[in-house]
Each structure stands twice: as C-alpha cells, then as structure tokens.
C-alpha positions in Angstrom: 93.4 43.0 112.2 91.6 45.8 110.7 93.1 49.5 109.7 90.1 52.0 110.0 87.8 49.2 108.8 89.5 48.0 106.0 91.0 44.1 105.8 94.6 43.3 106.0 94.7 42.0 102.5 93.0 45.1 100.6 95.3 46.9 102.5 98.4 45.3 101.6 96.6 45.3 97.6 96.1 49.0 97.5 100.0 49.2 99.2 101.1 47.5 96.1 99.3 49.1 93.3 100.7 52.7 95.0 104.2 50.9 94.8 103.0 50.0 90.8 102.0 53.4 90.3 105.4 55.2 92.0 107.4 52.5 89.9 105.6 53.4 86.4 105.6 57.0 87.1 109.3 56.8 87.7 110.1 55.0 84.7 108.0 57.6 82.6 110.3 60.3 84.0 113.9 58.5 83.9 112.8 57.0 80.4 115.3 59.8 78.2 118.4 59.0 81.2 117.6 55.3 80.7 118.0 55.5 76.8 120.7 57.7 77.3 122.4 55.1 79.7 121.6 52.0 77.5 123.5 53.6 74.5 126.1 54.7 76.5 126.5 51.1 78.3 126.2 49.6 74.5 129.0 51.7 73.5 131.4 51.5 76.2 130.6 47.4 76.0 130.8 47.0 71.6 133.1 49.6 71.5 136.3 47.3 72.7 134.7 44.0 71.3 134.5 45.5 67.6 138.3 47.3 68.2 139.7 43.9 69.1 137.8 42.3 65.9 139.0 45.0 63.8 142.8 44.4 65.2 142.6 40.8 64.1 140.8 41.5 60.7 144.1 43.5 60.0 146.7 41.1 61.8 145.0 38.6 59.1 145.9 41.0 56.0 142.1 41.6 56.1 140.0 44.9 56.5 142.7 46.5 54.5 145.5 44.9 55.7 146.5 43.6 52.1 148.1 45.8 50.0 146.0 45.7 47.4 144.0 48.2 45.9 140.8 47.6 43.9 140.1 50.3 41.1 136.8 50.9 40.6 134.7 53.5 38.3 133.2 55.4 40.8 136.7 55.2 44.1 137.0 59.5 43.8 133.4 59.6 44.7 133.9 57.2 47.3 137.4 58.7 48.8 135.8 62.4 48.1 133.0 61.2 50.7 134.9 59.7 53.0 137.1 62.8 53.1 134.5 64.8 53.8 132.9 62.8 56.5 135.9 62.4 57.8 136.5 66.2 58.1 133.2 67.2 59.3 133.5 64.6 62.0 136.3 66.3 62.8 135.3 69.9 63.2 132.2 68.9 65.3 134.6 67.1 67.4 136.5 70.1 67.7 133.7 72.0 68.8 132.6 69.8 71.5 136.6 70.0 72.8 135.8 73.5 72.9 132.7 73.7 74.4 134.3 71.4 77.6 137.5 73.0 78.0 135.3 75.7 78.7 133.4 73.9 81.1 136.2 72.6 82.7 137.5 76.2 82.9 134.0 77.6 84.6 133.5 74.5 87.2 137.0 76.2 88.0 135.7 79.5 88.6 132.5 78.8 90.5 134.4 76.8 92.9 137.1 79.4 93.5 133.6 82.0 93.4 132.1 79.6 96.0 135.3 80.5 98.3 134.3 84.3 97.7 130.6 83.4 98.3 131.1 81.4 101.7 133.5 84.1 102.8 131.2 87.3 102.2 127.8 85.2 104.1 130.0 84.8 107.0 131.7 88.4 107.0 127.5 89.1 106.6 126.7 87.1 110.0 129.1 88.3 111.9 128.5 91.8 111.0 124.7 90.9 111.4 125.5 90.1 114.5 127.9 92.3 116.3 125.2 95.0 114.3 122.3 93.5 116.7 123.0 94.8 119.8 123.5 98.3 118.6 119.9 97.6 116.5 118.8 97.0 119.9 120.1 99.8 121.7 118.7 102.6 118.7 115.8 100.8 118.7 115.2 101.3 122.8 116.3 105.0 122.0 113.5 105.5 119.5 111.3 105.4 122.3 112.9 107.9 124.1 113.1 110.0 121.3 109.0 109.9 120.7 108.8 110.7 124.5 110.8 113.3 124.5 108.6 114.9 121.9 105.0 113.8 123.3 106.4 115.4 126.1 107.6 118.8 124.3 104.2 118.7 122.3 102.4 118.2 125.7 104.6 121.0 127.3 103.4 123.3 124.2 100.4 122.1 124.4 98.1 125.4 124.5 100.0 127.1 121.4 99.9 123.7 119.6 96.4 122.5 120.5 95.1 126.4 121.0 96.1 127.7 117.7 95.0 124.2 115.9 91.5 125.4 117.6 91.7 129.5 116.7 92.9 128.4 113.2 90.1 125.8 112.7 87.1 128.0 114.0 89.2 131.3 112.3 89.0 129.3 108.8 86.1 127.0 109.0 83.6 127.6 110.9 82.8 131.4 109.0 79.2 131.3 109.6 79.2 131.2 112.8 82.3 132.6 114.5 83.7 134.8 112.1 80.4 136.6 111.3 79.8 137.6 114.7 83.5 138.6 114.8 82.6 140.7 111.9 79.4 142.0 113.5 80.7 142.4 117.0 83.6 144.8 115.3 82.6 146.9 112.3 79.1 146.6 112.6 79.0 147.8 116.5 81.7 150.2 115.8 79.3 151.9 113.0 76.4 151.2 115.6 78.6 153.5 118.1 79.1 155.7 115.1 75.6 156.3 114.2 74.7 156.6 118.0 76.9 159.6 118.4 75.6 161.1 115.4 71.9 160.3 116.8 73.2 162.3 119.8 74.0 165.5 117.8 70.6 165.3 115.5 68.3 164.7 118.3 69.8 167.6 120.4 69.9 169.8 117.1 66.2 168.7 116.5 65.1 169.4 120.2 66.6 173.4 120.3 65.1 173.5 116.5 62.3 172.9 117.7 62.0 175.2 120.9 63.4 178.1 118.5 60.4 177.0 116.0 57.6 176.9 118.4 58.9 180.6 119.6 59.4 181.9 116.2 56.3 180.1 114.6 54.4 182.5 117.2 55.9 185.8 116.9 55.4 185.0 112.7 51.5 184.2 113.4 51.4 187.1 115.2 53.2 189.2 112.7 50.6 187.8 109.8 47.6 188.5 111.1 48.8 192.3 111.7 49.5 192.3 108.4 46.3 190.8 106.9 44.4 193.4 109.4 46.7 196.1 107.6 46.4 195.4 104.3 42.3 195.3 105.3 42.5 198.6 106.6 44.2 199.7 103.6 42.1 198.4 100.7 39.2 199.4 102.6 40.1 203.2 101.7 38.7 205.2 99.4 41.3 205.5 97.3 40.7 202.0 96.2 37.5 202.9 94.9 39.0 204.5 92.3 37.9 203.0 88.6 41.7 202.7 87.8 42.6 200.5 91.3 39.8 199.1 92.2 40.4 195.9 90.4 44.0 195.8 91.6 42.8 196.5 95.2 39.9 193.7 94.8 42.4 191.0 93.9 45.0 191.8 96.8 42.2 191.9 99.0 41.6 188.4 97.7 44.6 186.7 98.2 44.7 188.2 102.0 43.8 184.6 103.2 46.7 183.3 101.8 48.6 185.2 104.4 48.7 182.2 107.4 50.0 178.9 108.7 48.6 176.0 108.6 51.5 174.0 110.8 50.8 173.9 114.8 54.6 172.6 116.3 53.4 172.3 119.7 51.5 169.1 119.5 54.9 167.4 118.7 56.3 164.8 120.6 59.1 165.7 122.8 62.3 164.0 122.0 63.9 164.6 125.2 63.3 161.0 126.6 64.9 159.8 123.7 67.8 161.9 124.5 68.5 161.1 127.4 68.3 157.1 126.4 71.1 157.9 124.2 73.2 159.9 126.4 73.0 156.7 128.7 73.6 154.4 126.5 76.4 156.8 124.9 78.5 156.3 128.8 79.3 152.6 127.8 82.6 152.3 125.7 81.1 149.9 123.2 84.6 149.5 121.3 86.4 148.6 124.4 84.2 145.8 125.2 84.5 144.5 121.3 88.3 144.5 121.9 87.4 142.5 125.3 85.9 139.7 122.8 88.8 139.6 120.2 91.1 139.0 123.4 88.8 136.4 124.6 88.8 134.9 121.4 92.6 135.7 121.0 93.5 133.8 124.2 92.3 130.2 123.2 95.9 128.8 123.5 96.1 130.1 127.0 92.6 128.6 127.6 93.4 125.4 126.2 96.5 125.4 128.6 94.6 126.3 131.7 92.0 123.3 130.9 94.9 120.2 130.0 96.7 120.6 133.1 95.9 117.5 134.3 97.6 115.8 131.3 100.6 116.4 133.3 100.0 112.6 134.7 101.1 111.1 130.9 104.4 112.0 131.9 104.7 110.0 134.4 103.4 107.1 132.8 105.7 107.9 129.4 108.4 107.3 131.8 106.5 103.9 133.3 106.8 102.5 129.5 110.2 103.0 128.7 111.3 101.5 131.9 109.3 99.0 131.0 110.9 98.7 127.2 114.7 99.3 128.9 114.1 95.9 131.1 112.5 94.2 128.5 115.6 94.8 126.2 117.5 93.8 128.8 115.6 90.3 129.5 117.4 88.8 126.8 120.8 87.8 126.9 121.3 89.2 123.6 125.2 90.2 123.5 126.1 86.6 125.1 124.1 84.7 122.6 125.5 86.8 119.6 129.1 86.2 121.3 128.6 82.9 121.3 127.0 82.8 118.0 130.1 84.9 116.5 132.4 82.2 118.2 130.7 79.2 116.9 130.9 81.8 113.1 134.8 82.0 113.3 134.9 78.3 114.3 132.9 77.2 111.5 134.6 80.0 109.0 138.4 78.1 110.1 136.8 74.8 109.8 135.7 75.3 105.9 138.9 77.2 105.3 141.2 74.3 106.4 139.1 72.4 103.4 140.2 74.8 100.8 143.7 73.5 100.3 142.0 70.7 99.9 139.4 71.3 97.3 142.0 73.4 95.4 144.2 70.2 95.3 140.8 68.0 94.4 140.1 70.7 91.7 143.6 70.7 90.4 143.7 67.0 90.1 140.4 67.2 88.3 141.5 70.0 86.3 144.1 68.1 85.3 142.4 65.0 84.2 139.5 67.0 82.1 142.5 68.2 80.4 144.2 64.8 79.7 140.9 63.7 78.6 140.8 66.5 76.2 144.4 65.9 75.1 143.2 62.2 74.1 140.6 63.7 72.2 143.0 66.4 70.6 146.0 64.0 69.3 142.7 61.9 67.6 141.6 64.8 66.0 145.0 66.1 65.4 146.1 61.9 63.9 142.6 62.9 61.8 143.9 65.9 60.2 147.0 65.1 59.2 145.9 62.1 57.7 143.9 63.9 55.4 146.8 67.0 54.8 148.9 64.0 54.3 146.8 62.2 52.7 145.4 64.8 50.0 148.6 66.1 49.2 150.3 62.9 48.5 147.3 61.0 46.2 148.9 60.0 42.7 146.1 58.3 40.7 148.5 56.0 38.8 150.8 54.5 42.1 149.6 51.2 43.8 150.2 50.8 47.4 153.1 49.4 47.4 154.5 51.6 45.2 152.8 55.5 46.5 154.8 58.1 48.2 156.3 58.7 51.5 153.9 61.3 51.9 150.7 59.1 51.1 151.9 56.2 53.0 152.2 58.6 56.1 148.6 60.0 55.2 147.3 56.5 55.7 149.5 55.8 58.8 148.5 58.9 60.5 144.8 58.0 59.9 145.1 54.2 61.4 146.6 55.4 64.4 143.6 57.9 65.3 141.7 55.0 64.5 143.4 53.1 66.8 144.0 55.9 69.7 139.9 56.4 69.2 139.5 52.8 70.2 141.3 52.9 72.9 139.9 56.4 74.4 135.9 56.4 73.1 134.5 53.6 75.7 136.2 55.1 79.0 135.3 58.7 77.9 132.0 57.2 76.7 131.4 55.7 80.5 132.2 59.1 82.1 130.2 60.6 79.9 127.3 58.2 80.3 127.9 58.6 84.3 128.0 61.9 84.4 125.1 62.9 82.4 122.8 60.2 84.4 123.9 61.6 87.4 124.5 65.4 86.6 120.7 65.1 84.9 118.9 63.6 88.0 120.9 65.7 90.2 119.3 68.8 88.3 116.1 67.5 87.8 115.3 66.4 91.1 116.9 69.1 92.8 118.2 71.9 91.1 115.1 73.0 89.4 112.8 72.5 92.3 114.8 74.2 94.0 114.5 76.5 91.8 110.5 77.1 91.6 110.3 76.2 95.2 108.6 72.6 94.6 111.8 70.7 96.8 110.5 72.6 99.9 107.0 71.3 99.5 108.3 68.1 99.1 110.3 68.6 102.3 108.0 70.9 104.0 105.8 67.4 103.7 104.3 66.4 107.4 106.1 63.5 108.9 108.3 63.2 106.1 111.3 64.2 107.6 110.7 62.9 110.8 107.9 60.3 111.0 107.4 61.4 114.5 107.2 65.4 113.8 105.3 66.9 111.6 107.2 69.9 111.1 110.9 69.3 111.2 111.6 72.8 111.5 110.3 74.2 114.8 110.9 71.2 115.9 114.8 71.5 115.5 114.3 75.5 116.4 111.8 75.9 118.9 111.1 72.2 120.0 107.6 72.4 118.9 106.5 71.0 115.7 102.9 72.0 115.9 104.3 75.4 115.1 102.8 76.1 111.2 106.5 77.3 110.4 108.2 75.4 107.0 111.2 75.6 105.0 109.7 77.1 102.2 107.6 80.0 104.2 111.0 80.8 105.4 112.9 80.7 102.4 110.3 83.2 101.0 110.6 85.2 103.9 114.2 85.8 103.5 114.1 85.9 99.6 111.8 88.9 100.2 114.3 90.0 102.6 111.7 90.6 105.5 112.7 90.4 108.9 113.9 87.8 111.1 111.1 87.8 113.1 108.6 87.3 110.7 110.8 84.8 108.8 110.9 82.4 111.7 107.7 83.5 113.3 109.0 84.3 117.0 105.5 85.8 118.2 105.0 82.4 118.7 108.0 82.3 121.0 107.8 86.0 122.2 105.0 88.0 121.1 105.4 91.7 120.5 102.5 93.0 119.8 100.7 91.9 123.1 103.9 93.4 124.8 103.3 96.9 122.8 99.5 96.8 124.1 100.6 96.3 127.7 103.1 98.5 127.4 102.9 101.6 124.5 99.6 101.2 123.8 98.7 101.7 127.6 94.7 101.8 129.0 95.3 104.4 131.2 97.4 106.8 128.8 94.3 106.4 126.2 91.8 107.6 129.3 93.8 109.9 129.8 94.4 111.2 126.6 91.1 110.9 125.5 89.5 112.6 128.4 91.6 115.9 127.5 88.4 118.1 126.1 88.8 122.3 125.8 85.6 124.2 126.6 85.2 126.8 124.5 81.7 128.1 126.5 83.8 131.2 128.1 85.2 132.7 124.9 82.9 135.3 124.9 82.9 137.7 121.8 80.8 140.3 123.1 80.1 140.7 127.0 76.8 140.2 128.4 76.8 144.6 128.9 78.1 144.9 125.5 74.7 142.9 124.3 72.4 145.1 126.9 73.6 148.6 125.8 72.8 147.4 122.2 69.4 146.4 123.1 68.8 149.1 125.6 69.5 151.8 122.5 67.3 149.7 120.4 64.6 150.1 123.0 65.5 153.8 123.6 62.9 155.5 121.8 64.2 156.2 118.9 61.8 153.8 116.8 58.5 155.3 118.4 59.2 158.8 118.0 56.4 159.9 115.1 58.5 160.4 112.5 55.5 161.4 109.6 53.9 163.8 112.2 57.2 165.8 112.2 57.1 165.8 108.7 53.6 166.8 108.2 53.8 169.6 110.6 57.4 171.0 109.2 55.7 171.7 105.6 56.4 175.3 106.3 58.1 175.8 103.2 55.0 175.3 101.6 53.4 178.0 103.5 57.0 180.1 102.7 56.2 179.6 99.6 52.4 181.0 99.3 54.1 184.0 101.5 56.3 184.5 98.9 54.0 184.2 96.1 51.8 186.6 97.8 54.5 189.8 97.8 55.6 188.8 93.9 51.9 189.8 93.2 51.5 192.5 95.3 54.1 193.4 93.8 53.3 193.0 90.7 50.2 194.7 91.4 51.9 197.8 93.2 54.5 198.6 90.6 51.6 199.9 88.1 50.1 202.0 91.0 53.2 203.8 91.6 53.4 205.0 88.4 49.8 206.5 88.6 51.3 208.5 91.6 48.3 207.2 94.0 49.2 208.2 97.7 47.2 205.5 99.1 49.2 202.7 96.9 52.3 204.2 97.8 51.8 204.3 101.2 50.7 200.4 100.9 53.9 199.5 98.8 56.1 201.0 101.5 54.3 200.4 104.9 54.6 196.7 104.2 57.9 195.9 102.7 59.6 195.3 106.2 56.6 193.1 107.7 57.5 190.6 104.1 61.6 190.7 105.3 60.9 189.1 108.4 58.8 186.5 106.8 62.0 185.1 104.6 63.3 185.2 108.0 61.0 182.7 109.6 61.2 181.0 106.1 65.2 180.0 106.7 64.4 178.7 110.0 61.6 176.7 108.6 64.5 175.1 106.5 67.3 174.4 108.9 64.3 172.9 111.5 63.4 170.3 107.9 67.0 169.5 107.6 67.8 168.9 111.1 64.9 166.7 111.6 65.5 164.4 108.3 69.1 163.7 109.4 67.5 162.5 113.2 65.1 160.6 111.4 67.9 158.6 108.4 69.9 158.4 111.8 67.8 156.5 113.7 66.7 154.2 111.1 70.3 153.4 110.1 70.7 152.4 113.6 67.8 150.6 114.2 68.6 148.7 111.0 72.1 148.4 112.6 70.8 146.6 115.9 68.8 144.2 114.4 71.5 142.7 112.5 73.6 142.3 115.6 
C-alpha cells in the first residue's frame, strides 16, 4: 500500500532514521545527567565493595592494622598533608551541610507558602465571582448613565449646539460675519450720524443761499451807484486842479475794480437733495442694526426650533437599553457563578483535607533530611576530633604501642568516621544521584520552558494532545477544536492581565461587537443624527429696508450736486477783497487831499464812507455762505465714502 505515493518500505526507512535522529538528539542533551548518573551508580556500587576490602585488610593486621610504625625522613611532611587534606575536606563538607539544611529549611517554606498561595487564588475566584454579577449590573447602568446625558445634551440642545455655532462664526469666521457685524454697527451708526449732519448743512446751504442771491443783488446794485458817484465826482472841476489831478486820475482808474464777478443764481438747487435726506432720515437705522445683532444673538433658539425632530432619538435610546437589559439578562449568570462558587468551596475543602497530610509527608521528610545531615555531622564531627586529638597528643619519640591516651583516641576517633563514612556515602550518594537526575530533567524539561513559554508550544502542538483534536483547548471549553485558541495565547492573555473575554476568545462563542452594531451603534439613530442640519439663511444682520435706505441715501443726490460750481461762484472773498483794497487807496489817496482843505475831496471822502460799510457787510455773508457750503460738501463725501463700504 502506498502513503501519498510513497512505498511501504521508504516509509517505514524514513520512520526509523526520525526514531535515530530523536534517540541521538536525546542522548546529546541527557549526556551531563548520564555522566552524572554513571559516577553516582560507580560510587554507590565501589563504594561498599572497597569498605568491605578495607575491613578485611585491617581484620588481617594489614592497611594499618599492625602496630607498627615506619619512620621515615620525610613522615611530618606526609602527616602535615594529610592533616591538611583532611581538614579542608572537612570544611567543604561543612559547607555543603550548610548549604542543605538550608534547603531542607526553604522546600519547608514554599510548601507551607504554597498553602497561602492556593488559599488567596481561591479567596480571588470567589471574590471574582460573586464581583461578576455586580460587574454586570454597573456595567448595564453605564448605559443608562450615557442616555441620560445624550438625552440632557439633546434637551439643551440649542444653547449647546447654538452657542458652539455663535462661538464658532463669533471667533472664526471674522472675515465674513464679524466684519459685517462691524459694518452693520459702527459704520451705519456713523452713516446715520453723518446723514443728520448732511440734514443741517444742506438746509444751512439752501437759506445761505436764498439770503446770497438777495443780498448779492441789493450789493450789485449798491456798486454800481457808487462807481456812477465817484464818476460824477472826479468828473468836477475841482479835480482839474494841478495838485489833484493825478490823485483824481488814479481813483478814477481803479473804479472798475468796484464789481462782482460771481452770478449765484445759475446754481443748482439743493432742495431735491433735501428732501431725499429727510426721507431717508424717517427710517430708524440703529433700530434695525439692533434687529440683526438679535437675529444673530438668537442662534441657540434657532438651532432649537430647527432639531425638533430629534425628539425621535429618545425613543430609540430607550429601544437599546431594553435591548442591553434583556440581553444581560439572557445569561444565567448568577446560577452559573453560584454553581461555580460551590464547585470553589468544594474543591478549596477537598485540598485542605490534604494539608494535614502534606504537613505530616513534609515533617517525615523534614525529618529524614535532617538525619541525613546528622550522619554527615557525627563524620565530620569523628573528623575533627581526630585531628584535635590527634595534634595535641603527637610525641615524636613514642611508638604505637607505647603513645598517649590522647593520641590513641586521635586515631580511634578518625577510624570510626572512616568507618561511619562507609556506611553513609553510597545511600546518600544514590539519593543524591536520584535526585539530581530527576530534579535536573524535571527543571529542564519543564520548569524552564515553562518559563520562556516553549512547554505551551510544545503542548499547544496540533493533535498532540488528542490525536483526534487539533486543539485540546476549545475542544475541552467550547467543544470545538477548530477554534485558533491555545494554551499559550491564553497564558499571555492572563499574564498581561487582559480580560477574560479576550483571553478565551468568547466572540467566537458570543460576539459583542456585532451585538453593539445592532444595538448602540443603531442605523436609524445615525440617520437620524446625521440628518440634524441648522440653517443659518435667516440670521439676517441687516434687514432687507435697513439695506434700501442705505442705498436710497446713496442715490439721493448728494453725489451729483456740482460741488466745484459752488465753489467757483462763492469766490466772493476775492471780490471782498478788491472792495477792500479799493477804500485803503482811496483812502490813502483822500487823506493828503484833506489836508489841502479841497471841498470837492472832502465832500468825496465823506459822501462815500457809508456806501464801503455795507460792503464788509455783504463781505461777512460771503464768508458764512463759503463755510456753510464746504461743511455740505466734506459731509456728503464722508458719507458717500461711508455707503460704499457697507
């Protein structure tokens, strides 16, 4: 028959040389124990056989069993070495009784520790599990906990939400909202400002005007009397005169000086202007700015207004923990954890009726360490006082028959160690020999992988345990063996000290994450979540009238009134001024005549010192109209600068 193509024979060949390779491999590592254990086995086996020949040698007044005593050159040197090895022999001997009396005293101490050990892992398990249940129930409460605040947030929901939004577009979004806030407040509220003030200049410009075009008149009419005067005047004789009649000829001169140039009544009439302004002037501007802020002020009441429908989640908040409460409830958790916490105290009464037991076990092992170690200690202590014995009783010049009581008892002391050591060595040898050969493998094969976690791959091995499963594990736990759960995962687990439920992988049992997404993490909550949107299109900073009154007064007029032409016309003061540098030089040019006594010049000099008064007159008015019209005109640009930025 062939195995996946391969003949019986090569089969069973490659079967063997795996059997060769496991034997050699073995060997390699057993080969210190098996040296160990072959000098052991040679020492308990010689050990008796050369005691017995030694016995005889003696009984046959051999091997020092004459007493007779060879001197020799060089016997200090000999009994000076033998003294010494005797004695170091001794101390190391002494060490090693040291050294396992206080092993015998620690194997004592872990296995009383062991007691403490076993008891605290079950006082663990049964707290672990009359803990569960409560677990459990806190955990179950958790939920209601989160719903109860998803449902306060969702209750709050337009100051939370609302003032997340104010504060975001407040903050952020500067240059956009906040600069129309800006503009829709100061700016408008100057714009208002400088419309008022508009108001006043354009009235004070359109009665300024009216008294100008009457006044200009009556002061047209006023200098052309006097140039006809002043004609009539240096047309007389008088100014014929040799003295005056180069005075007179230069007054007469500067007679066309006396006139004005400006004509005010092709000026454009403001009073369409005016009466823009005055309409524009009836809407309360600042009232309709505070109507935005409030708009804008009232997102959290907006936002409210808009989630109302949200009010559904509640309903389905209350769905899922219903749905977590009978879940919790699916498992028969306290009756499983009551059983478990029987089948604890059952167990903890069953190991505790085995510790009188291993105390008594203990003690009797105790007890034969120490006998042991007692053998040991009269051979070492035969040892010693052979040599104390010994050393203090030497005299160089006695034979053996004839040394002291004190020597004599030096050697006798010494033969019996000798004797107690062959009687001891091979049985302590064998337990020695045992022990280490089976205390070493023990150690070695499991102890140390146990410690770097090489036994459980071993173990965790598929079909291994069981030739029929390939994982032993969830087959023992869940009856499934296909499960990819091992000893060692688990151990790792629990070494990490992760939970339970990862440890033993139950998702593959009872999975709770696919519960969570039918249950928390809910379709229809996320819809409905996700279809909450806020629709900001009705905060409106400035109302649609608020916007038209702005643009009507930027259309008002104001921008097309001829500005220059005003200007042009209003240079009065120039023609003030020519006015009043024509009376300096008559004056200066009468002064001189009235101190020649002329009648003629006097007469001049006086007739038309009233006419000049009312000219300064006209002069001031010229002023106030220049003054009045520059403020309109600064007004109205400031404005119209004012508007276009809003």
């Amino acid at each position: 028959q062939n195995k996946g193509g391969v003949k019986v024979e090569e089969w069973r060949k490659v079967l063997i040389l795996m059997d060769l390779l496991l034997l050699l491999q073995w060997i390699h590592y057993e080969s210190g124990f098996l040296i160990c254990a072959v000098v052991g086995i040679m020492f308990v086996v010689f050990t008796p056989i050369i005691a017995a020949c030694f016995c005889m040698c003696r009984c046959c007044d051999n091997c020092g069993g004459e007493m007779h005593q060879r001197q020799r050159k060089n016997a200090d040197c000999y009994r000076g070495f033998f003294t010494a090895s005797l004695f170091t022999t001794t101390v190391f001997i002494i060490l090693g009784v040291l050294v396992a009396y206080a092993a015998n005293h620690n194997i004592s101490s872990q296995i009383k520790n062991t007691r403490r050990l076993i008891n605290t892992n079950m006082r663990d398990l049964k707290t672990f599990a009359n803990n569960t249940p409560a677990q459990v129930e806190y955990l179950t409460a958790q939920y209601t906990t989160a719903k109860n605040k998803v449902l306060s947030d969702l209750d709050n929901i337009g100051p939370l939400l609302g003032a997340r939004i104010h504060s975001n577009l407040e903050k952020e979004v500067v240059p956009a909202l906040d600069a129309a806030l800006r503009m829709a407040g100061a700016k408008v509220e100057s714009a208002i400002k400088a419309m008022r003030e508009t108001k006043e200049a354009l009235e004070n410009v359109s009665s300024s005007l009216e008294t100008l075009q009457d006044g200009m008149g009556k002061l047209q009419a006023s200098l052309a009397g006097e140039r006809a005067s002043l004609s009539n005047t240096l047309s007389d004789p008088a100014c014929t005169n040799g003295a005056v009649s180069h005075t007179c000829n230069t007054i007469r001169s500067t007679l066309a000086q006396l006139g004005i140039n400006a004509d005010f009544s092709k000026l454009p009439d403001v009073s369409r202007a005016l009466a823009n302004v005055n309409t524009i002037l009836k809407v309360d501007l600042s009232n309709i700015v505070q109507k935005g802020y409030a708009s804008f002020n009232d997102t959290p009441t907006l936002v409210k207004d808009q989630t109302k429908n949200i009010v559904s989640v509640k309903g389905m908040l209350d769905k899922i923990g219903n749905e977590i409460m009978a879940f919790a409830k699916m498992f028969p958790v306290e009756a499983s954890l009551a059983n478990f916490t029987i089948f604890l105290n059952q167990q903890h009464k069953t190991i505790e009726s085995f510790y009188p037991q291993v105390d008594q076990m203990d003690f009797y092992r105790w007890i034969g360490c120490v006998a042991m170690l007692c053998a040991v200690v009269l051979v070492l202590a035969f040892n010693i006082l052979g040599l104390l014995c010994g050393t203090c009783g030497y005299d160089k010049q006695a034979t053996p028959t004839t040394r002291g009581c004190l020597s004599n008892t030096g050697g006798n002391l010494l033969m019996a160690g000798v004797g107690f050591s062959f009687i001891f060595a091979w049985v302590l040898m064998g337990l020695v020999t045992t022990m280490f050969v089976v205390g070493g493998n023990i150690e070695k094969l499991m102890c140390e992988p146990l410690s770097n976690r090489q036994l459980f791959k071993i173990i965790d091995t598929p079909f291994l345990v069981h030739p029929e499963k390939k994982n032993f594990l969830p087959a023992m736990l869940f009856q499934n063996p296909n499960i990819d759960l091992t000893l060692g995962a688990m151990y790792r687990e629990c070494y990490e000290n992760n939970g339970l439920y990862h440890a033993l992988q139950l998702e593959n049992i009872f999975n709770i994450n696919s519960f969570l997404n039918r249950t928390v993490y809910n379709k229809d909550l996320g819809k409905v979540l996700e279809g909450v949107k806020v629709d900001l299109k009705n905060v409106a900073l400035l109302e649609q009238v608020g916007r038209d009154n702005l643009m009507n007064f930027a259309n008002s007029g104001l921008g097309e009134i001829d500005y220059p032409a005003y200007l042009a016309e209003v240079m009065c003061v120039f023609v003030c001024v020519r006015v009043w540098g024509v009376r300096v030089r008559l004056r200066a040019f009468i002064d001189p005549l009235v101190t020649l006594s002329v009648p003629a010049v006097v007469s001049l000099a006086n007739q038309h010192a009233a006419p000049f008064t009312f000219m300064f007159l006209q002069t001031g008015l010229c002023n106030a109209f220049i003054i009045g019209l520059c403020l309109a005109f600064y007004q109205g640009s400031g404005v119209i600068l004012s508007l276009n930025n809003v």
